[in-house]
C-alpha positions in Angstrom: 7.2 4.5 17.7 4.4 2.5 18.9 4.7 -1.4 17.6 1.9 -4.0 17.2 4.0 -7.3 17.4 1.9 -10.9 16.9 3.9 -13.5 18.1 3.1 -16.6 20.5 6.6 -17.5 21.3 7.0 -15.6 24.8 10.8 -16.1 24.8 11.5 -14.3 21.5 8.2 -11.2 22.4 9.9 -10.9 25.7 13.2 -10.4 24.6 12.4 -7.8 21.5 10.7 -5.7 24.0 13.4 -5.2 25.9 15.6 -4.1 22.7 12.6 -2.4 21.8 12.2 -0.3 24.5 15.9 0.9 24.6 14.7 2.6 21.6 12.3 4.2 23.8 9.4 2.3 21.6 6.1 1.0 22.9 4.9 -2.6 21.9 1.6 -4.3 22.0 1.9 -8.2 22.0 -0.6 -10.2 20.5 -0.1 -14.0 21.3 -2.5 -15.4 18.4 -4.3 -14.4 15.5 -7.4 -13.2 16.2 -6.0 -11.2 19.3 -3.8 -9.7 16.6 -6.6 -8.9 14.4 -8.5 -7.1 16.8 -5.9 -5.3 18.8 -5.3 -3.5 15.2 -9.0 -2.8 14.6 -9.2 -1.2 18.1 -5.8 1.1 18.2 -5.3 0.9 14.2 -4.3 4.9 14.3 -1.9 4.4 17.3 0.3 1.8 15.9 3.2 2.8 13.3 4.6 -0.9 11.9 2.8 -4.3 12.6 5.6 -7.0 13.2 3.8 -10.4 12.5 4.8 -14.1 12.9 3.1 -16.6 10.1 2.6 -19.4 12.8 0.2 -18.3 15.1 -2.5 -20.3 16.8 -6.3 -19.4 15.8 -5.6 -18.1 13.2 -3.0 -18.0 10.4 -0.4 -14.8 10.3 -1.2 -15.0 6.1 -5.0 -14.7 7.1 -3.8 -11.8 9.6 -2.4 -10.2 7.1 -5.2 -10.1 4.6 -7.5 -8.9 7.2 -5.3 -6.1 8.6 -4.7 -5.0 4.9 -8.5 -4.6 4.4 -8.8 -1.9 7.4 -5.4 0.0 6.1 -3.5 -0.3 2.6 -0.8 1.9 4.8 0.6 0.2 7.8 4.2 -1.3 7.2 3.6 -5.0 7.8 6.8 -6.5 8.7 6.9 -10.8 8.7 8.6 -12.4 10.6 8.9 -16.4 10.6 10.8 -19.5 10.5 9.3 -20.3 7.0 11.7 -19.6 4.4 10.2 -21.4 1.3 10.8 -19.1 -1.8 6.5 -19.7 -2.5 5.9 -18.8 1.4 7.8 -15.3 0.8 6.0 -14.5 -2.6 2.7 -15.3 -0.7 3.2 -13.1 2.1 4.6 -10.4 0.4 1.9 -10.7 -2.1 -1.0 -9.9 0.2 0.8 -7.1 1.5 3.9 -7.1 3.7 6.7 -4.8 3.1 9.6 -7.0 4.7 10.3 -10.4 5.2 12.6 -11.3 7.5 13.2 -15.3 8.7 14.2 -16.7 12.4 16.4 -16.9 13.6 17.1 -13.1 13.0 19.3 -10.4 14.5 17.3 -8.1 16.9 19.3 -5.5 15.9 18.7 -5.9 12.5 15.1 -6.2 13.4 15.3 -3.0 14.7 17.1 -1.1 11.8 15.0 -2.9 9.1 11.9 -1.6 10.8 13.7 2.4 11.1 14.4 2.1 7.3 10.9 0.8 6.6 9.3 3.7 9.0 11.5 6.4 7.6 10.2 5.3 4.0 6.2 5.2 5.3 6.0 8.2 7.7 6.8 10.9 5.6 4.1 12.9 5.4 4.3 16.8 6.1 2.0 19.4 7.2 1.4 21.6 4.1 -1.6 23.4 2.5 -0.3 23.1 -0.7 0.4 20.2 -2.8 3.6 19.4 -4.1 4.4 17.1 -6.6 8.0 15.4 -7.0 6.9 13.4 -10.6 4.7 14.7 -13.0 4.3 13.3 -16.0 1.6 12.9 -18.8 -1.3 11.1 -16.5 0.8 10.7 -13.6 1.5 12.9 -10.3 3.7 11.9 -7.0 3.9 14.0 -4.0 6.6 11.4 -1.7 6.0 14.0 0.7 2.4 13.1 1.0 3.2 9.5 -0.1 0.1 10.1 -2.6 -0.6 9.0 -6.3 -3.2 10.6 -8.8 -3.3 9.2 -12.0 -5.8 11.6 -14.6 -5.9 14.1 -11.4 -7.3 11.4 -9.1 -6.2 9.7 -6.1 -4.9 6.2 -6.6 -6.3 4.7 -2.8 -5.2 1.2 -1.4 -1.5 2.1 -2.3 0.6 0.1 -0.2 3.9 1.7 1.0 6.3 -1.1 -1.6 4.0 -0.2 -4.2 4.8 3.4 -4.0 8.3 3.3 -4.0 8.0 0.7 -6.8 6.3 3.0 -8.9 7.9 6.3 -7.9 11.4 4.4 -8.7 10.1 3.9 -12.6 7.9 6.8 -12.8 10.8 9.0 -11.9 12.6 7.3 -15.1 10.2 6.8 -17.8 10.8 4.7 -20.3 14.2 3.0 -18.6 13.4 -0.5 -18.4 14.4 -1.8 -15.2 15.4 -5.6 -14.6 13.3 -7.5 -12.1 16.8 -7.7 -9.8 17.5 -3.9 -10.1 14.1 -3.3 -8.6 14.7 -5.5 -5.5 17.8 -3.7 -5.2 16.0 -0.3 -6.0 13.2 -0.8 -3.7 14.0 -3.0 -1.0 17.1 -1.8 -0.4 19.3 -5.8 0.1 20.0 -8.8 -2.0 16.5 -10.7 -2.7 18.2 -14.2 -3.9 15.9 -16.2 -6.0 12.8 -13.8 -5.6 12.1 -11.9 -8.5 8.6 -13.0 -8.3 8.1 -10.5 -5.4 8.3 -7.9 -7.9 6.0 -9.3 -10.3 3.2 -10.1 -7.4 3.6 -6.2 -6.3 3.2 -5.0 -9.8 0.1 -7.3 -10.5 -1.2 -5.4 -7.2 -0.3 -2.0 -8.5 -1.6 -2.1 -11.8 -4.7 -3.2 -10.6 -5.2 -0.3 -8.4 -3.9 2.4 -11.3 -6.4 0.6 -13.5 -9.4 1.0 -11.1 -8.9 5.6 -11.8 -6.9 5.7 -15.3 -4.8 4.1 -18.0 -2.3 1.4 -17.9 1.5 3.2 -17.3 3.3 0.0 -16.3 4.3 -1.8 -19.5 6.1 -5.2 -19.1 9.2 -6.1 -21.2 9.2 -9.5 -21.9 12.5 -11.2 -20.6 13.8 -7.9 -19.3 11.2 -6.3 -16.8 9.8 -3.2 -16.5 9.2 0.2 -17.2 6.8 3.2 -16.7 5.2 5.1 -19.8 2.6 7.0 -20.2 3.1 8.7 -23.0 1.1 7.3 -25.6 -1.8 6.2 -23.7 
C-alpha cells in the first residue's frame, strides 16, 4: 500500500512510518498543506489512502480536503486530528473523509482502520463483463466495480461512504433504517452523538443521483431513511 500522510508533527510522522513500514507500506510525508496538496496532484494514481491532520501550517487540512476531493471523488481520506468537536467531525466528514479518527490514537488501530477502509475501496476486478449485485427499478450496483448507474447511467463523484451508504439501503428497499443503524451499518463502530454524519453524506449523495435520474433516497421524518424507487 502506498500512503500519502500530511502531518507537521515529525514525532508522530516518524513514528507511524516505522509501524507503517512493518506492514511493508510506503509513505509520502507532507509537512503542510500546500505540500500536501500538490504531492497528491503529482502521484494522485500511486497513492491508495490519504491520512490527513486538520492543523497544518499554510494551509488548513479542511481546505486540503476540499481540494484533493476535486482531483478524485475516490481516494479514502482518513482524518486525523486533535479536534474532537462534534461540528469539527460533521465538517470534515462532510467534504469528504471516510474516517475520523482523534489524537492521541492507537497506531495499531490506525493501521487496522485504514486495512478495513482499503479492503472496502479497492475492490475492483478485472472483468469484461458487468455484473450487477443490486438491481432494482432505476438502480444498478456492481460492488465489484464499486460503480452506480441510476436510468442506465453512471452516477460519477461517488465517494467510497457514499457507496456503501447507498448499497446498504438499496440492497433493502423500502426498510427504513435509523440514522444510528447506519453508522453501525456503514462505518463499522459506535459514532456517539453523530448522527449528523449520516445526514451530511446523504445530502451529498442525493445530490449526485439527482444530477443522472430520480430521487431513490426518501427521508422518514423522526426515523431516518430508506431507498425506493419504485414509484418514481
Amino acid at each position: 500500500m502506498n500512503i500519502l500522510m500530511v502531518e507537521d508533527d515529525n514525532s508522530v510522522a516518524e513514528m507511524m512510518k516505522l509501524f507503517f513500514a512493518k506492514e511493508d507500506w510506503q509513505v509520502d510525508v507532507a509537512l503542510d498543506g500546500v505540500a500536501a496538496v500538490e504531492m497528491f496532484k503529482q502521484k494522485q494514481s500511486e497513492y491508495d489512502i490519504i491520512t490527513l491532520d486538520l492543523n497544518l501550517p499554510k494551509k488548513d487540512g479542511m481546505e486540503v480536503a476540499q481540494e484533493i476531493r476535486e482531483v478524485s471523488q475516490k481516494i479514502p481520506i482518513i482524518i486525523l486530528t486533535a479536534r474532537d468537536s462534534e461540528s469539527d467531525q460533521i465538517l470534515g466528514l462532510g467534504i469528504g473523509a471516510d474516517e475520523y479518527v482523534t489524537k492521541p490514537f492507537s497506531p495499531l488501530a490506525l493501521i487496522a482502520r485504514i486495512k478495513a477502509l482499503y479492503r472496502r475501496t479497492h475492490l475492483d476486478k478485472v472483468d469484461n463483463h458487468m455484473h450487477f449485485d443490486v438491481v432494482t427499478k432505476h438502480l444498478k450496483i456492481s460492488k465489484d466495480r464499486r460503480e452506480v448507474l441510476l436510468n442506465d447511467q453512471k452516477v460519477e463523484g461517488i465517494t467510497p461512504k457514499e457507496f456503501d451508504l447507498l448499497l446498504t439501503m438499496a440492497q433493502k428497499p423500502k426498510q427504513v433504517f435509523s440514522r444510528d443503524k447506519l453508522l453501525e451499518l456503514v462505518w463499522g463502530y459506535e459514532f456517539y452523538g453523530e448522527e449528523r454524519t449520516v445526514d451530511a453524506h446523504i445530502k451529498k449523495l442525493r445530490q449526485k443521483l439527482e444530477q443522472v435520474g430520480p430521487q431513490v433516497i426518501q427521508t422518514v421524518w423522526g426515523v431516518g431513511y430508506k431507498f425506493d424507487d419504485s414509484e418514481v
